[in-house]
N, CA, C and O atoms as a GROMACS GRO file, in nm:
protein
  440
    1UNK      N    1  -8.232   4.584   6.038
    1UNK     CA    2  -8.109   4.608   5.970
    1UNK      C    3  -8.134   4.716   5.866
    1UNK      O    4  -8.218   4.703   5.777
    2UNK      N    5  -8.072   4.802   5.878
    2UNK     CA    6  -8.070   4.904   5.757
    2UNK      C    7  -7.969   4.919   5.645
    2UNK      O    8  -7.850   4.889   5.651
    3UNK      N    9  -8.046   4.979   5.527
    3UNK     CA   10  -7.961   4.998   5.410
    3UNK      C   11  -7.774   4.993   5.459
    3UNK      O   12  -7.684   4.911   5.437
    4UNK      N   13  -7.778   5.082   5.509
    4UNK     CA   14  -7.605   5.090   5.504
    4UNK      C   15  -7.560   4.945   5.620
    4UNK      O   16  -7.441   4.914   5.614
    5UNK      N   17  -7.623   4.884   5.692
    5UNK     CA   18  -7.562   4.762   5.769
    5UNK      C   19  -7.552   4.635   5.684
    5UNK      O   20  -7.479   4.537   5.698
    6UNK      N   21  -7.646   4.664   5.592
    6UNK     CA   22  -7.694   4.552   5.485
    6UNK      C   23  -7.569   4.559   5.384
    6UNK      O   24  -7.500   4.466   5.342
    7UNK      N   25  -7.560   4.689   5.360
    7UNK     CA   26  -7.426   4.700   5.216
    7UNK      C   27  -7.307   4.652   5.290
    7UNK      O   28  -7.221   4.586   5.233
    8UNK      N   29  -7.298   4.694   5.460
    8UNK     CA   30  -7.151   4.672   5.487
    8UNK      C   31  -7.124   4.502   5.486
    8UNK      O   32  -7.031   4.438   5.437
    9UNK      N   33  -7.247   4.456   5.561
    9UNK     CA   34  -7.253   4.350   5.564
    9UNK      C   35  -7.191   4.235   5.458
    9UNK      O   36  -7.100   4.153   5.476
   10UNK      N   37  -7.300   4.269   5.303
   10UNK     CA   38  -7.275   4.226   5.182
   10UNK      C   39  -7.096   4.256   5.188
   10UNK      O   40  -7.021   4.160   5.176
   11UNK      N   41  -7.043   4.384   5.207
   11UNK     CA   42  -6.931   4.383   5.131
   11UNK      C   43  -6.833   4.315   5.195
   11UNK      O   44  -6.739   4.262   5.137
   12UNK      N   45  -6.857   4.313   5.352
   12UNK     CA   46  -6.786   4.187   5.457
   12UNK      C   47  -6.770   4.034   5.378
   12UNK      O   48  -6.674   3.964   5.347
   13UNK      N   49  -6.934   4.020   5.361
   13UNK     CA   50  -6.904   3.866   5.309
   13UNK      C   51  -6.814   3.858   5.211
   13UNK      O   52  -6.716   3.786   5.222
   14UNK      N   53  -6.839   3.932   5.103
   14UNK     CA   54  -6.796   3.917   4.970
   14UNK      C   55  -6.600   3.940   4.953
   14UNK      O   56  -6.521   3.882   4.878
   15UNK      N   57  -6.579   4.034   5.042
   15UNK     CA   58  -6.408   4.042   5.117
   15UNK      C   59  -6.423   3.892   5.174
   15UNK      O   60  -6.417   3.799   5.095
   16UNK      N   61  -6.440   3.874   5.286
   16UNK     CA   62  -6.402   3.758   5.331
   16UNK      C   63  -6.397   3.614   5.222
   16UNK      O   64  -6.312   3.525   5.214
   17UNK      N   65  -6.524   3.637   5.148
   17UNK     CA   66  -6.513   3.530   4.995
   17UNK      C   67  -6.322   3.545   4.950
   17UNK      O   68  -6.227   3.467   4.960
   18UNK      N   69  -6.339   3.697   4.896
   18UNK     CA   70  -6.180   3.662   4.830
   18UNK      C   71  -6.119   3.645   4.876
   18UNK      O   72  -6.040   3.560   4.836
   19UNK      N   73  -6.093   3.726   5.034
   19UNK     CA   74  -5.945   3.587   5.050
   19UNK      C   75  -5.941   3.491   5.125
   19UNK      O   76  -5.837   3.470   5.187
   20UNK      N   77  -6.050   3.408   5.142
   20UNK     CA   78  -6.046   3.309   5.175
   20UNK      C   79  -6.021   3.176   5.012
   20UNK      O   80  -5.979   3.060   5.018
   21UNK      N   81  -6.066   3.258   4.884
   21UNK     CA   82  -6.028   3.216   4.722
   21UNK      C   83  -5.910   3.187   4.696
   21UNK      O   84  -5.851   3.091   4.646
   22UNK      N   85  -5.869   3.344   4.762
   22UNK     CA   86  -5.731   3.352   4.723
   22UNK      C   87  -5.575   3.350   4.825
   22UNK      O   88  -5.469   3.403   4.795
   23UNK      N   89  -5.604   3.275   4.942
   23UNK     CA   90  -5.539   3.253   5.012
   23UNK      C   91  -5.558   3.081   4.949
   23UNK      O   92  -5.454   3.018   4.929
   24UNK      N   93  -5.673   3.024   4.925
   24UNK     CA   94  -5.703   2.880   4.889
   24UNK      C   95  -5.598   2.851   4.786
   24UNK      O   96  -5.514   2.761   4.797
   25UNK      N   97  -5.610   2.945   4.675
   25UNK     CA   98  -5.547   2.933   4.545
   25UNK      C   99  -5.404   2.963   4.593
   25UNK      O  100  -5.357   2.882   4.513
   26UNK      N  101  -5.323   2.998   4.640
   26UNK     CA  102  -5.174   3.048   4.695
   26UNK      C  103  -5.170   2.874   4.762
   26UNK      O  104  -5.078   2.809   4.711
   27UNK      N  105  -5.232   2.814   4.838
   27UNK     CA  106  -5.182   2.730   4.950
   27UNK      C  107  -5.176   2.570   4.805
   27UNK      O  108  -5.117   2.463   4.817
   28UNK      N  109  -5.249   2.612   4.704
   28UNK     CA  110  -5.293   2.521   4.599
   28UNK      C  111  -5.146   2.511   4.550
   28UNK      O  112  -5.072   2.413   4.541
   29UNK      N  113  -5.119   2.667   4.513
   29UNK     CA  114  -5.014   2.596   4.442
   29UNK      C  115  -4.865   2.624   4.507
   29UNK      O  116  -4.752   2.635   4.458
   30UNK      N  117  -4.901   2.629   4.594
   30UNK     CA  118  -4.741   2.610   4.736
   30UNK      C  119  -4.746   2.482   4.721
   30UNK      O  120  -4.641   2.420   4.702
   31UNK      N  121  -4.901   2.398   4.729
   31UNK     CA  122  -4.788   2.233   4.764
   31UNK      C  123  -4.780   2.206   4.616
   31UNK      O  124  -4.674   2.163   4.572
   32UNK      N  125  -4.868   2.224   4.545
   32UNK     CA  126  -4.814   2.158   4.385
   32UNK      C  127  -4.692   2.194   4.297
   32UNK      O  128  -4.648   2.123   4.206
   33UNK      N  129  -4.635   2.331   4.340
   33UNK     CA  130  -4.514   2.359   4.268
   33UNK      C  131  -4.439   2.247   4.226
   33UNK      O  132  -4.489   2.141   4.264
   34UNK      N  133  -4.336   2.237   4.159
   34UNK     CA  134  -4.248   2.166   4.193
   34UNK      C  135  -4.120   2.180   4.250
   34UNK      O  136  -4.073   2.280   4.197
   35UNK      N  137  -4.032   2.130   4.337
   35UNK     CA  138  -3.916   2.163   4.416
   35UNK      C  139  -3.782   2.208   4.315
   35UNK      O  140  -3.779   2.175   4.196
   36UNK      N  141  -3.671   2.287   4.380
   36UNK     CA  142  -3.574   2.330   4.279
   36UNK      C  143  -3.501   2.171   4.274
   36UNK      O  144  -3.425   2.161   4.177
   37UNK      N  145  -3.507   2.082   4.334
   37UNK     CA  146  -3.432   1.956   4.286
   37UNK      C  147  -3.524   1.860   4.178
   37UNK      O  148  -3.479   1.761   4.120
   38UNK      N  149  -3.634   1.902   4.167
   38UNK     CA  150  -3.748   1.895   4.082
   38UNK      C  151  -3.659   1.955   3.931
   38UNK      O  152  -3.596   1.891   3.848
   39UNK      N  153  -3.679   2.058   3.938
   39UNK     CA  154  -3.630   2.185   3.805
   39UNK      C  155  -3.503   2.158   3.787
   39UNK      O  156  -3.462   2.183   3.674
   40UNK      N  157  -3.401   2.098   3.890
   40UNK     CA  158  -3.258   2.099   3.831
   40UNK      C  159  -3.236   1.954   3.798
   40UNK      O  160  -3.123   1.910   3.777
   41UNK      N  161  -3.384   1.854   3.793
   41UNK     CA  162  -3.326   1.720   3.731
   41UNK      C  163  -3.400   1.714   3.604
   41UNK      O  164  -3.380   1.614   3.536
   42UNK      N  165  -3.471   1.793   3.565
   42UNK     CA  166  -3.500   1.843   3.443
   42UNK      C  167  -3.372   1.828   3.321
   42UNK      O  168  -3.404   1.741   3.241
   43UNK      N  169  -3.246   1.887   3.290
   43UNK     CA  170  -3.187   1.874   3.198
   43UNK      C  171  -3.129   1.725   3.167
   43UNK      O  172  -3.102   1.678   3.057
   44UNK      N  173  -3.117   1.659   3.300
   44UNK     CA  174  -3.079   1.532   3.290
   44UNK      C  175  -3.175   1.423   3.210
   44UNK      O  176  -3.135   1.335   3.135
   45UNK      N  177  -3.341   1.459   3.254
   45UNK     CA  178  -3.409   1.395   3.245
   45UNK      C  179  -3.428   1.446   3.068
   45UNK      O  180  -3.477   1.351   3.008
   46UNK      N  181  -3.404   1.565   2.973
   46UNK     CA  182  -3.472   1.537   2.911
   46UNK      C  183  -3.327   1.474   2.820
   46UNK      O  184  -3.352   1.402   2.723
   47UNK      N  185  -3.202   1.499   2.848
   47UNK     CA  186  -3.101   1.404   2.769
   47UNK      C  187  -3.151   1.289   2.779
   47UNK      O  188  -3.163   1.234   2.670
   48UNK      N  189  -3.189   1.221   2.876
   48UNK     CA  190  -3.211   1.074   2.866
   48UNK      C  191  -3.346   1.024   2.782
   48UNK      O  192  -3.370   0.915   2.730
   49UNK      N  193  -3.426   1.147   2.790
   49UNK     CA  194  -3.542   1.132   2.667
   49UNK      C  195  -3.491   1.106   2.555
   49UNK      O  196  -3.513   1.002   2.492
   50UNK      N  197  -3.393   1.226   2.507
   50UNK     CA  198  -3.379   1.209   2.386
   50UNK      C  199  -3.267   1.107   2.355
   50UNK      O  200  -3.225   1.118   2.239
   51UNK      N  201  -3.214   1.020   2.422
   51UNK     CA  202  -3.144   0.902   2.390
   51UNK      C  203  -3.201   0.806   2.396
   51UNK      O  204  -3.148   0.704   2.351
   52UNK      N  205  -3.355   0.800   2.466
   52UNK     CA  206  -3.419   0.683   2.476
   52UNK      C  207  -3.507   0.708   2.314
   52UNK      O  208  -3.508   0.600   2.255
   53UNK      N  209  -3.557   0.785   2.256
   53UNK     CA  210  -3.564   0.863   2.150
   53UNK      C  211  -3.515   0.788   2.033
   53UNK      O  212  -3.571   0.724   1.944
   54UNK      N  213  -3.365   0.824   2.069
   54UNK     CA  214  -3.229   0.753   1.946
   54UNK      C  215  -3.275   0.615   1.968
   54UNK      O  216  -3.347   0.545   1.898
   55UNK      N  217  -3.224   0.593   2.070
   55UNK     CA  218  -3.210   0.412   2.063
   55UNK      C  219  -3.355   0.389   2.006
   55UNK      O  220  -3.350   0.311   1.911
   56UNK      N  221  -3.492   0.434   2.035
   56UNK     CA  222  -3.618   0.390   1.965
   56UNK      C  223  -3.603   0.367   1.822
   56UNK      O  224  -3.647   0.271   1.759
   57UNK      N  225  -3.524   0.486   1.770
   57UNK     CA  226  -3.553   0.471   1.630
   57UNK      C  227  -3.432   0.408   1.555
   57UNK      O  228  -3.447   0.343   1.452
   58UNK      N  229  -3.298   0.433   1.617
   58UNK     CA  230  -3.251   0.276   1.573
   58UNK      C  231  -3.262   0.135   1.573
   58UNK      O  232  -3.230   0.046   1.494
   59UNK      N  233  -3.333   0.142   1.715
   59UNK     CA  234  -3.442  -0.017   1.718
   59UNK      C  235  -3.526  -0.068   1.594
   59UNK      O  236  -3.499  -0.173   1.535
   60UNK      N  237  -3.642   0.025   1.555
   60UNK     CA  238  -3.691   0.049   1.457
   60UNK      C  239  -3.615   0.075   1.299
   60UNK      O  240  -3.701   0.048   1.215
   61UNK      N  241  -3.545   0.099   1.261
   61UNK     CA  242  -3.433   0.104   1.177
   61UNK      C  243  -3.434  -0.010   1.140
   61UNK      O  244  -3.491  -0.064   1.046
   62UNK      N  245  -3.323  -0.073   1.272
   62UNK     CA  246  -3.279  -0.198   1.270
   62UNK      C  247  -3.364  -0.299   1.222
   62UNK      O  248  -3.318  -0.372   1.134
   63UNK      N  249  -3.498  -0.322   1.269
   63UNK     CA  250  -3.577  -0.389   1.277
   63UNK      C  251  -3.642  -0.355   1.081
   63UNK      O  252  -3.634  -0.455   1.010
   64UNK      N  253  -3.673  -0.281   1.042
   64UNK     CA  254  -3.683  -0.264   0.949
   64UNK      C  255  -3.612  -0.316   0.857
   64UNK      O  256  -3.674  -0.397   0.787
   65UNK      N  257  -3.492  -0.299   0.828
   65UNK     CA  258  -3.351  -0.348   0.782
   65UNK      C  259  -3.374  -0.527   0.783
   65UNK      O  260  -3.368  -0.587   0.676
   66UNK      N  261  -3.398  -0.596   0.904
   66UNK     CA  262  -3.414  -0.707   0.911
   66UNK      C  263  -3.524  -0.752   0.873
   66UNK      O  264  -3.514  -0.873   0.853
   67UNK      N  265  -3.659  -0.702   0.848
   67UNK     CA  266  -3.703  -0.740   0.773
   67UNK      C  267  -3.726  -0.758   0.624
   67UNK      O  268  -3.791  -0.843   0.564
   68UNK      N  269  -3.649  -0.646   0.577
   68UNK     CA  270  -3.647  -0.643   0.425
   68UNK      C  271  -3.532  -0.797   0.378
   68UNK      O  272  -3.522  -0.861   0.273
   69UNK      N  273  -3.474  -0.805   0.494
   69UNK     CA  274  -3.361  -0.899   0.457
   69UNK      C  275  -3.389  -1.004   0.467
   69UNK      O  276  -3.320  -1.094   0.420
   70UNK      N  277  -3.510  -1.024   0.537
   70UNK     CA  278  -3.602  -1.131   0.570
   70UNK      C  279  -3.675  -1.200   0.424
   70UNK      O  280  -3.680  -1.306   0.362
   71UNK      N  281  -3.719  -1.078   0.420
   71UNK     CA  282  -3.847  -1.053   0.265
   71UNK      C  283  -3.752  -1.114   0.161
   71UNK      O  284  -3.798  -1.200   0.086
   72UNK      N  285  -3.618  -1.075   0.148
   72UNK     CA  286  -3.532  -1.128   0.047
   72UNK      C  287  -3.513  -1.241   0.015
   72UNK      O  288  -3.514  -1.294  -0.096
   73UNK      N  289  -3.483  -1.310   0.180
   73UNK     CA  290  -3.454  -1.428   0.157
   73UNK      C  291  -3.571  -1.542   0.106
   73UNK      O  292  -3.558  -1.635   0.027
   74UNK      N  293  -3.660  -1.509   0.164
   74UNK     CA  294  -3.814  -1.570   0.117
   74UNK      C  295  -3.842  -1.547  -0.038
   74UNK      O  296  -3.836  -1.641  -0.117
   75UNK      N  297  -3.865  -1.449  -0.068
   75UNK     CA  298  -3.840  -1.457  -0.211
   75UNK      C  299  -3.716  -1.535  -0.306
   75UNK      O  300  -3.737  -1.589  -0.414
   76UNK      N  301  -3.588  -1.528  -0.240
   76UNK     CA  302  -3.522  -1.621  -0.297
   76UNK      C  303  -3.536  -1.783  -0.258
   76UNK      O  304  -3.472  -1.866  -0.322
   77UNK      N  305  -3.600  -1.809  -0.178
   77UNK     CA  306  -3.630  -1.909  -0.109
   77UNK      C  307  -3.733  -1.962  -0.181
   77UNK      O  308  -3.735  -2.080  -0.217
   78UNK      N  309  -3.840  -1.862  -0.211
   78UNK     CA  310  -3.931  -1.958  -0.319
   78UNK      C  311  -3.896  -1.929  -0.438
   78UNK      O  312  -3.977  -1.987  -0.511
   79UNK      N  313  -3.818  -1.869  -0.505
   79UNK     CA  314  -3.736  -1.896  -0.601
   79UNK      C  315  -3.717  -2.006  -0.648
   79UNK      O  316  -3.763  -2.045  -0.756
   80UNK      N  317  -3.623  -2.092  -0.548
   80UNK     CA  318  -3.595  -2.211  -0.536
   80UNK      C  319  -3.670  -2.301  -0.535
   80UNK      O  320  -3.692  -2.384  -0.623
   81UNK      N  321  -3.731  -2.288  -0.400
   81UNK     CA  322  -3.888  -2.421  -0.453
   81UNK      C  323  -3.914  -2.393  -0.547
   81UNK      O  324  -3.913  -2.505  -0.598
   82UNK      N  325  -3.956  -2.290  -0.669
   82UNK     CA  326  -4.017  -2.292  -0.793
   82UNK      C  327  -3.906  -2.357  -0.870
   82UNK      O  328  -3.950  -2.400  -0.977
   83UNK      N  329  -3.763  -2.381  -0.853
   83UNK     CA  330  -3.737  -2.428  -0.967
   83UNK      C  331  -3.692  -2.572  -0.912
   83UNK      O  332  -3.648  -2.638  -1.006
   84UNK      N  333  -3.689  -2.640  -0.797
   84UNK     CA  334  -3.682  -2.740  -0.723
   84UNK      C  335  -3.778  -2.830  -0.797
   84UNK      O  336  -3.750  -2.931  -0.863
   85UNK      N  337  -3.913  -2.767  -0.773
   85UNK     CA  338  -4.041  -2.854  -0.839
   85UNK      C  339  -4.029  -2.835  -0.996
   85UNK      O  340  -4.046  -2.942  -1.053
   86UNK      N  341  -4.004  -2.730  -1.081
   86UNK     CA  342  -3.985  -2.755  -1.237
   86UNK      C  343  -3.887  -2.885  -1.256
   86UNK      O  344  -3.920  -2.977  -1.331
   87UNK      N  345  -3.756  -2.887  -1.178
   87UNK     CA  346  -3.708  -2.986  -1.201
   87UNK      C  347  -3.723  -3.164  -1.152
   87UNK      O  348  -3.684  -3.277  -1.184
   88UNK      N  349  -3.813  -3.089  -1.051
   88UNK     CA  350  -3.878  -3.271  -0.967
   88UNK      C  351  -3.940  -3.289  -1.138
   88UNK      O  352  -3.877  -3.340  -1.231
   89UNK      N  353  -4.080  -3.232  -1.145
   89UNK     CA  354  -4.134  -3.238  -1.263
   89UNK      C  355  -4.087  -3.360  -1.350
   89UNK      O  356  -4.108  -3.481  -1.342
   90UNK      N  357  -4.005  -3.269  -1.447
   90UNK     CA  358  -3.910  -3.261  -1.554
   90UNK      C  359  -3.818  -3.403  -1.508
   90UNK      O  360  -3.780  -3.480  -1.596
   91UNK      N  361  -3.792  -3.425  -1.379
   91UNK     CA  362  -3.692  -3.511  -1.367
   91UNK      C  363  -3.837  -3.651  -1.348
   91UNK      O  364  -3.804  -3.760  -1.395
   92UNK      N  365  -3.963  -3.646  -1.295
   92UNK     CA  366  -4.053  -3.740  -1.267
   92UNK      C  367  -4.097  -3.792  -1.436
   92UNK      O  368  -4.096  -3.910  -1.474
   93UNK      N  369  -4.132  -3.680  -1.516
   93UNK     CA  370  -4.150  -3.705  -1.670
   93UNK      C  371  -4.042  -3.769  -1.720
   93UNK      O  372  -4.094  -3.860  -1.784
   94UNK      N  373  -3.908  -3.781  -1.733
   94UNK     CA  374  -3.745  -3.813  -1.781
   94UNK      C  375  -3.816  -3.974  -1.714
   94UNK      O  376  -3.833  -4.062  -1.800
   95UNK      N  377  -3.852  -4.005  -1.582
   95UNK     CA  378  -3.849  -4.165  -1.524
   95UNK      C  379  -3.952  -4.203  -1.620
   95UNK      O  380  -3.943  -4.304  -1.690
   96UNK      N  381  -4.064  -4.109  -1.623
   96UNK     CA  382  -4.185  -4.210  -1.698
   96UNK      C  383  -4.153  -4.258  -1.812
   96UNK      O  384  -4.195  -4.365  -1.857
   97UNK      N  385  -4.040  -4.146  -1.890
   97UNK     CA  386  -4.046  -4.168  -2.023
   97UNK      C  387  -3.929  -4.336  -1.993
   97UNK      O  388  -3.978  -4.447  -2.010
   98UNK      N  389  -3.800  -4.321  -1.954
   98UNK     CA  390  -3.743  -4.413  -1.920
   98UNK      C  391  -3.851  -4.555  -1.917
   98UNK      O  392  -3.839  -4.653  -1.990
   99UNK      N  393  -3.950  -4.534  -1.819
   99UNK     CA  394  -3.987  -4.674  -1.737
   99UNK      C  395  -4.052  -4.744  -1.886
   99UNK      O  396  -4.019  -4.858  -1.920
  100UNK      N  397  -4.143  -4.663  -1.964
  100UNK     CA  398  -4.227  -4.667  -2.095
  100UNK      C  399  -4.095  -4.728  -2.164
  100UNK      O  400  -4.103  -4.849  -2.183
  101UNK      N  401  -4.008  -4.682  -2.195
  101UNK     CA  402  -3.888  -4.717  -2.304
  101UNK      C  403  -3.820  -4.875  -2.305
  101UNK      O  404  -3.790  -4.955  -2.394
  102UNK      N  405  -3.810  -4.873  -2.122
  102UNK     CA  406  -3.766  -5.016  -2.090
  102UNK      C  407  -3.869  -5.126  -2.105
  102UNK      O  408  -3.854  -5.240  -2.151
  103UNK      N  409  -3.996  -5.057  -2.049
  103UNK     CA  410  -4.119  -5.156  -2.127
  103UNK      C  411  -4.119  -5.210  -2.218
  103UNK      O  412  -4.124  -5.333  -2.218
  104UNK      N  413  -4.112  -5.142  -2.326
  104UNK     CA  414  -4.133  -5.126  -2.484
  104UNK      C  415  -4.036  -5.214  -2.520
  104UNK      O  416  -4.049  -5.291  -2.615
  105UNK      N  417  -3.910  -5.205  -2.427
  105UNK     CA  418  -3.787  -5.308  -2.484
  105UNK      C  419  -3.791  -5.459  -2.434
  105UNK      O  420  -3.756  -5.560  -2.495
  106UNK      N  421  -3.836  -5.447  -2.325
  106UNK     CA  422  -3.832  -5.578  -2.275
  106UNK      C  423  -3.924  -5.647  -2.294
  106UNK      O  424  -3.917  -5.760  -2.245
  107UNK      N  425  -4.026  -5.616  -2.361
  107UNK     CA  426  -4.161  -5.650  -2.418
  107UNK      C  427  -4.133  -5.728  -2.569
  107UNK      O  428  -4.184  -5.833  -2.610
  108UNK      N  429  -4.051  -5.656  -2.624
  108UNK     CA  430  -4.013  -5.716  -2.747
  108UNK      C  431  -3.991  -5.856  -2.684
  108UNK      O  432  -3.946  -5.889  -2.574
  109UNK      N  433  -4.047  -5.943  -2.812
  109UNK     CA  434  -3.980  -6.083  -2.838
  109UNK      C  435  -3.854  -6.088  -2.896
  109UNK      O  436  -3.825  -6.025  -2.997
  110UNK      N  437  -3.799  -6.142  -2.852
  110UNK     CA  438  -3.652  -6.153  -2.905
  110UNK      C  439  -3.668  -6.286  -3.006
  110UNK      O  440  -3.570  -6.328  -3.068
   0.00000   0.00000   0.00000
C-alpha cells in the first residue's frame, strides 16, 4: 500500500465516520422531537400549571389562616384552665376555711 492509497484510505474511513455520526444524530432526534400535537397542548398544559399553582397556594393560605386560628383558640383555652384552677384553688381554700369554722363551732360546748 502506498502513501497516497493509505491517505485515501484514511480519508474514506474518516468520511464514512461522519456520516454515519451524523446521519446517527439526525435519526436521534427525528424520533425524540416532539409532535406538533405535542407543541399545541403546550398552552393548555401550562394554564393548568398555573392554576394548579393558585389553588397550591390558596391551600396553603388557607391552611395557614387555620392554624393561627387554631393557635388562638388554645391560648384562649388555656387561658381558661389557668383561671378554672385559680378558682378551683380559691374555691377548695373558701371549703377548708368553712369545714375549720364549722369545727370550731360545733366543738364549742354549749
Amino acid at each position: 500500500m502506498t502513501r497516497d492509497d493509505f491517505i485515501l484510505a484514511t480519508a474514506l474511513v474518516l468520511f464514512a465516520a461522519f456520516v454515519l455520526g451524523w446521519l446517527s444524530c439526525w435519526l436521534i432526534g427525528r424520533l425524540t422531537r416532539p409532535g406538533r400535537a405535542d407543541l399545541a397542548a403546550l398552552p393548555r398544559l401550562t394554564q393548568e400549571l398555573h392554576e394548579a399553582e393558585r389553588s397550591r397556594d390558596a391551600a396553603i393560605d388557607e391552611a395557614k389562616q387555620r392554624e393561627a386560628t387554631l393557635h388562638e383558640r388554645l391560648a384562649f383555652s388555656g387561658t381558661e384552665l389557668a383561671n378554672a384552677r385559680t378558682a378551683l384553688s380559691e374555691a377548695a381554700q373558701e371549703i377548708e376555711e368553712l369545714r375549720a369554722y364549722i369545727d370550731q363551732h360545733l366543738r364549742k360546748p354549749r
